[in-house]
PyMOL CGO cylinders between C-alpha atoms (Angstrom):
from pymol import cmd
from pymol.cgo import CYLINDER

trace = [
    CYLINDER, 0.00, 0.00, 0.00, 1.38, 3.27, -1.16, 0.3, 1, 1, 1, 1, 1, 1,
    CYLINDER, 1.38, 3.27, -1.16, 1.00, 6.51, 1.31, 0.3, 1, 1, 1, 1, 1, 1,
    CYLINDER, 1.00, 6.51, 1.31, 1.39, 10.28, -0.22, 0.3, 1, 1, 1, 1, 1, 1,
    CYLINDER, 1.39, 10.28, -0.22, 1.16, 12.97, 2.06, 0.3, 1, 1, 1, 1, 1, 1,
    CYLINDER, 1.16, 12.97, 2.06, 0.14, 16.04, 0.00, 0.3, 1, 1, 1, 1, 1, 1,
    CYLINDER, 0.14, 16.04, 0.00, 0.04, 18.52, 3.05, 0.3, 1, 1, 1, 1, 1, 1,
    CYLINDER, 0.04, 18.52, 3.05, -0.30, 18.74, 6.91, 0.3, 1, 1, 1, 1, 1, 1,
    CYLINDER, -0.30, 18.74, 6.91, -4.64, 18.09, 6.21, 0.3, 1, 1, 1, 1, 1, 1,
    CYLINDER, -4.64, 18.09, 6.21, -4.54, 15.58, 3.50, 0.3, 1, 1, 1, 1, 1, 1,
    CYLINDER, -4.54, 15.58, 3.50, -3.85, 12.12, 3.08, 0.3, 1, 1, 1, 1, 1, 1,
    CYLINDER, -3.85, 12.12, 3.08, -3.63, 9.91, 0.34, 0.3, 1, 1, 1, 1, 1, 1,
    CYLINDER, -3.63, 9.91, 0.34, -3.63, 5.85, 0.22, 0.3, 1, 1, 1, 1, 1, 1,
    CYLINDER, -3.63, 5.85, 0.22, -3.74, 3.34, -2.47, 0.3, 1, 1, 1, 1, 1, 1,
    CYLINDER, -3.74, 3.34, -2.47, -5.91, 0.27, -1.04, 0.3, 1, 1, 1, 1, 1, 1,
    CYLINDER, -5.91, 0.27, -1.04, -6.50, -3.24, -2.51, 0.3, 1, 1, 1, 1, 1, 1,
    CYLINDER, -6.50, -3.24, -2.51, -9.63, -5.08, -2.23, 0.3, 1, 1, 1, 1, 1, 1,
    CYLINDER, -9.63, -5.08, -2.23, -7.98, -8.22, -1.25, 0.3, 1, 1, 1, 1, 1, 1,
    CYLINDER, -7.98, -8.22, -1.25, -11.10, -10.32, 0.64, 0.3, 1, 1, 1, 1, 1, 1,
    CYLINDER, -11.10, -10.32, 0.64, -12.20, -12.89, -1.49, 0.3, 1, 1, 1, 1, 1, 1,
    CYLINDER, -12.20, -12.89, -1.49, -16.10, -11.25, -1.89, 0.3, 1, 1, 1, 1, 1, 1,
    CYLINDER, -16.10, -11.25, -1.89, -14.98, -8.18, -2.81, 0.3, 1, 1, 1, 1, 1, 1,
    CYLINDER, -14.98, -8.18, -2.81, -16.10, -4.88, -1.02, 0.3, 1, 1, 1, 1, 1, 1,
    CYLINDER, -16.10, -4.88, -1.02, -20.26, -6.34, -0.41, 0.3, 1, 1, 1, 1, 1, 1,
    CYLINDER, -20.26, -6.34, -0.41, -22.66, -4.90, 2.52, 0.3, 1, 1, 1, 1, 1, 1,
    CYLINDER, -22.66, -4.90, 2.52, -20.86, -6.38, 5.60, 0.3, 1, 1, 1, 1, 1, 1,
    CYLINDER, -20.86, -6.38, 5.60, -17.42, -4.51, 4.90, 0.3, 1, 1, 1, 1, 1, 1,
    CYLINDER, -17.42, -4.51, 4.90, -18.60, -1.34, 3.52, 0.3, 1, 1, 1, 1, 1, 1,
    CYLINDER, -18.60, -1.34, 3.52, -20.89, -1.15, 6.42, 0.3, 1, 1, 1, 1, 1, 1,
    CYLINDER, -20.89, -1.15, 6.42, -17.24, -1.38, 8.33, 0.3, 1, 1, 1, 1, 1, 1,
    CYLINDER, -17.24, -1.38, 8.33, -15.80, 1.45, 6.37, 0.3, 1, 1, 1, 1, 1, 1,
    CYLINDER, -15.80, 1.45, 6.37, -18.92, 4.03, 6.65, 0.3, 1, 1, 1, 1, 1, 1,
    CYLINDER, -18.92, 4.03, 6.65, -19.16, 3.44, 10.48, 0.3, 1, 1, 1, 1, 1, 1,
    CYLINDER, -19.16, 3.44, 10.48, -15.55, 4.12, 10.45, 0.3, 1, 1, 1, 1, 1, 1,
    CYLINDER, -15.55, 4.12, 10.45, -15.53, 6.58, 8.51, 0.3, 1, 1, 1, 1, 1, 1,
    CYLINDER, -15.53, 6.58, 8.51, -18.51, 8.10, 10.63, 0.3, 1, 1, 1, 1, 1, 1,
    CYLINDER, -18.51, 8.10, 10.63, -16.10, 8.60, 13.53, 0.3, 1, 1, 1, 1, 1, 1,
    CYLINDER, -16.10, 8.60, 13.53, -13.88, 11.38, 12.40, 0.3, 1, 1, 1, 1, 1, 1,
    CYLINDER, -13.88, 11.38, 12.40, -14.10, 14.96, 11.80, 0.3, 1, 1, 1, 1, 1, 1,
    CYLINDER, -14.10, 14.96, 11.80, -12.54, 14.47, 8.33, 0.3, 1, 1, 1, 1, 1, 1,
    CYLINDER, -12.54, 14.47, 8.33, -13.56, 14.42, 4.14, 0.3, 1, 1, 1, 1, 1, 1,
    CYLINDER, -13.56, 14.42, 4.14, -12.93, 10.81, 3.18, 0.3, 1, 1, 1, 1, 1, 1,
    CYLINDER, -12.93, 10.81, 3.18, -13.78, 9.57, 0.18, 0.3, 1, 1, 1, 1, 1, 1,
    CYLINDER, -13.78, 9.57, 0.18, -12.90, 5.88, -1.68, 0.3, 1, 1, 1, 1, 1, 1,
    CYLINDER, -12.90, 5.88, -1.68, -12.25, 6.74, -5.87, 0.3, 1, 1, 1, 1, 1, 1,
    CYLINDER, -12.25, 6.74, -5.87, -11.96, 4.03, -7.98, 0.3, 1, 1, 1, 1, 1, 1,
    CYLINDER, -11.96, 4.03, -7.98, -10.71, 4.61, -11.80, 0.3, 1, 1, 1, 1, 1, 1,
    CYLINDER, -10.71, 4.61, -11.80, -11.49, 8.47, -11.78, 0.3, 1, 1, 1, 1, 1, 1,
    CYLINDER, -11.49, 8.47, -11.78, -15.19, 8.42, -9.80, 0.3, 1, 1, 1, 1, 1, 1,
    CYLINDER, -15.19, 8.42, -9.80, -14.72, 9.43, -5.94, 0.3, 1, 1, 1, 1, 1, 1,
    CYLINDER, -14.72, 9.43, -5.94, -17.35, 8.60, -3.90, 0.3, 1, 1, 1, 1, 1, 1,
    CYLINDER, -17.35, 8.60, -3.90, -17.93, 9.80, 0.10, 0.3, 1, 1, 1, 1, 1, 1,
    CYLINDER, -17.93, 9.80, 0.10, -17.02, 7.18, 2.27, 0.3, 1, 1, 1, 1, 1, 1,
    CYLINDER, -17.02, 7.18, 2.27, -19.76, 7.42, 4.93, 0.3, 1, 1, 1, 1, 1, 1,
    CYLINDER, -19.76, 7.42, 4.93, -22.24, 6.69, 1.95, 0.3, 1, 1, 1, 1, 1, 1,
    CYLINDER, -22.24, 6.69, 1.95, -23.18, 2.95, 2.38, 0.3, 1, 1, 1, 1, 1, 1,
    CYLINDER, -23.18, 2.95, 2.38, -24.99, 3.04, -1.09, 0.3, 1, 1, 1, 1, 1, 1,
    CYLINDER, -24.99, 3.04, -1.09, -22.27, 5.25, -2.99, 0.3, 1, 1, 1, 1, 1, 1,
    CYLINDER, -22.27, 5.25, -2.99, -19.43, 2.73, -1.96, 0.3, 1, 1, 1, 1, 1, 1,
    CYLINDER, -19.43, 2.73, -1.96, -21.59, -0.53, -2.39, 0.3, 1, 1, 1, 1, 1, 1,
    CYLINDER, -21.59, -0.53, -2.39, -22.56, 1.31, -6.27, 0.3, 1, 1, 1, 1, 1, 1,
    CYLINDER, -22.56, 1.31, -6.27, -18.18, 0.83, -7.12, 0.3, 1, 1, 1, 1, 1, 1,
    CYLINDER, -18.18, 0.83, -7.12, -18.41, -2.38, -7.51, 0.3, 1, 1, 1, 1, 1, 1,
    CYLINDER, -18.41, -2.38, -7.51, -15.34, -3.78, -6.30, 0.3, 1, 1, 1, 1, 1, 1,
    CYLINDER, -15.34, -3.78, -6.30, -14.63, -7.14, -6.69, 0.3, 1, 1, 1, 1, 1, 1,
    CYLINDER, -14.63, -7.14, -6.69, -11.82, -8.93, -5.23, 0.3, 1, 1, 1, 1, 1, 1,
    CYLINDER, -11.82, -8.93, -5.23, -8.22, -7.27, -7.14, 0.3, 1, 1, 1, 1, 1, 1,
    CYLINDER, -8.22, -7.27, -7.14, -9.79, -3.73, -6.75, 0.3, 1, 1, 1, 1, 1, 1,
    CYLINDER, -9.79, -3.73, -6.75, -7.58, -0.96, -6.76, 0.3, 1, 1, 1, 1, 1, 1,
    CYLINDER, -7.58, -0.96, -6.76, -9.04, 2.20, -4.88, 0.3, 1, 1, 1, 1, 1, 1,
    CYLINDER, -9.04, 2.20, -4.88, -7.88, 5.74, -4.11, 0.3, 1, 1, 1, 1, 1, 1,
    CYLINDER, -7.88, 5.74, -4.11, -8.50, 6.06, -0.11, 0.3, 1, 1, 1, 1, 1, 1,
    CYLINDER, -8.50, 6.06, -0.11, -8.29, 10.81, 0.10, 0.3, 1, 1, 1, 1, 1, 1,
    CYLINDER, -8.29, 10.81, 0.10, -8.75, 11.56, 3.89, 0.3, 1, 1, 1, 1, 1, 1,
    CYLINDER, -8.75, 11.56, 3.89, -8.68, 15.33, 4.70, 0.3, 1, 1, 1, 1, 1, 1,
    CYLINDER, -8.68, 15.33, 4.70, -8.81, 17.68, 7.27, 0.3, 1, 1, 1, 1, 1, 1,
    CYLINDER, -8.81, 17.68, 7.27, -7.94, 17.31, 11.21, 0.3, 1, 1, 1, 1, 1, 1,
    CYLINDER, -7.94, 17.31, 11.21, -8.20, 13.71, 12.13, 0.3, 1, 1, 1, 1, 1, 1,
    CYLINDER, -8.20, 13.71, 12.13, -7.15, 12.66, 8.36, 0.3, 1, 1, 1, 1, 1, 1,
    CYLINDER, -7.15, 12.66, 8.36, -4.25, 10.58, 9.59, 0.3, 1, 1, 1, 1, 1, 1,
    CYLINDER, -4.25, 10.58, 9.59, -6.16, 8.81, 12.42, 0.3, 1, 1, 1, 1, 1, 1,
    CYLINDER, -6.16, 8.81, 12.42, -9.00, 8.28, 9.80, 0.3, 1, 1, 1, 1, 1, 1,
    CYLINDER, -9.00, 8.28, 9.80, -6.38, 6.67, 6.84, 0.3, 1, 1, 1, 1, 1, 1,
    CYLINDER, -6.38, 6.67, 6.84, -4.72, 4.78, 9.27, 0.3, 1, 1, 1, 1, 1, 1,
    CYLINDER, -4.72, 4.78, 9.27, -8.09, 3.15, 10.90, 0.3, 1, 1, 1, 1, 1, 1,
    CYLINDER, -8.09, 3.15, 10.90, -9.79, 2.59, 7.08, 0.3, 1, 1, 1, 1, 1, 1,
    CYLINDER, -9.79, 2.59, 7.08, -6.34, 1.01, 6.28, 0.3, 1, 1, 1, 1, 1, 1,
    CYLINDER, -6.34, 1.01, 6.28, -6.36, -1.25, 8.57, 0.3, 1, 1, 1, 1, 1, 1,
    CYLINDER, -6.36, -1.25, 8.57, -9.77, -2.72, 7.61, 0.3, 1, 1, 1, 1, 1, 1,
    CYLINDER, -9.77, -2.72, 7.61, -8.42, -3.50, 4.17, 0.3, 1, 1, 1, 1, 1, 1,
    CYLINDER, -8.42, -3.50, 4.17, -5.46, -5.03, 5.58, 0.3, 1, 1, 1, 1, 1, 1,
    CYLINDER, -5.46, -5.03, 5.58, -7.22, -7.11, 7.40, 0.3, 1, 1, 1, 1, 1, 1,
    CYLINDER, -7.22, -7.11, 7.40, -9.56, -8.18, 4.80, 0.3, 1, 1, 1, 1, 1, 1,
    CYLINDER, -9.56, -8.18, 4.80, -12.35, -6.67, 6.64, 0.3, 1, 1, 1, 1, 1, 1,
    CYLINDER, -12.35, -6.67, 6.64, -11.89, -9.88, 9.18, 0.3, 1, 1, 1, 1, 1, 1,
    CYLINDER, -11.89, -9.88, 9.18, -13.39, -12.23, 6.20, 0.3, 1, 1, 1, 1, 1, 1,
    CYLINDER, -13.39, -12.23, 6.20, -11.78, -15.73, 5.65, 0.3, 1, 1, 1, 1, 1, 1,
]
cmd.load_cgo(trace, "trace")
């Protein structure tokens, strides 16, 4: 997973969608209620169309199958705390065997 910092506020992380299902209802619930928890902008863009990451329906509408590459753009002042927490869920494959 590539990290760019692009200033103090922003923060920028190429994700994989590495669980076998893909991104389906279960683990984008997991990244909205994440998401939910900071006072940040953070939105998921796959090939060009960024979508808000608290949006259950906008992420689910991505379609990303397993092999997914996806733009992860946190911004403002818990950015980093944000990136590092939505990170983790696709390392973890969103705890899916």
């Amino acid at each position: 997973m590539a990290t760019q910092a692009t200033d103090l506020w922003t923060i920028e992380k190429e994700l994989w969608v590495e669980n076998r299902l893909g991104l389906h209802a279960r683990p984008v619930a997991k990244i909205a209620t994440a998401a939910r928890q900071f006072e940040a902008d953070i939105s998921l863009e796959k090939d060009g169309l960024a979508v808000d990451a608290r949006d259950l329906l906008a992420v689910l509408a991505l379609d990303c199958p397993q092999g997914t590459r996806l733009v992860l753009r946190t911004r403002g002042p818990q950015a980093r705390e944000a990136a590092t927490l939505i990170t983790s869920l696709f390392a973890s494959k969103f705890e899916e065997t």
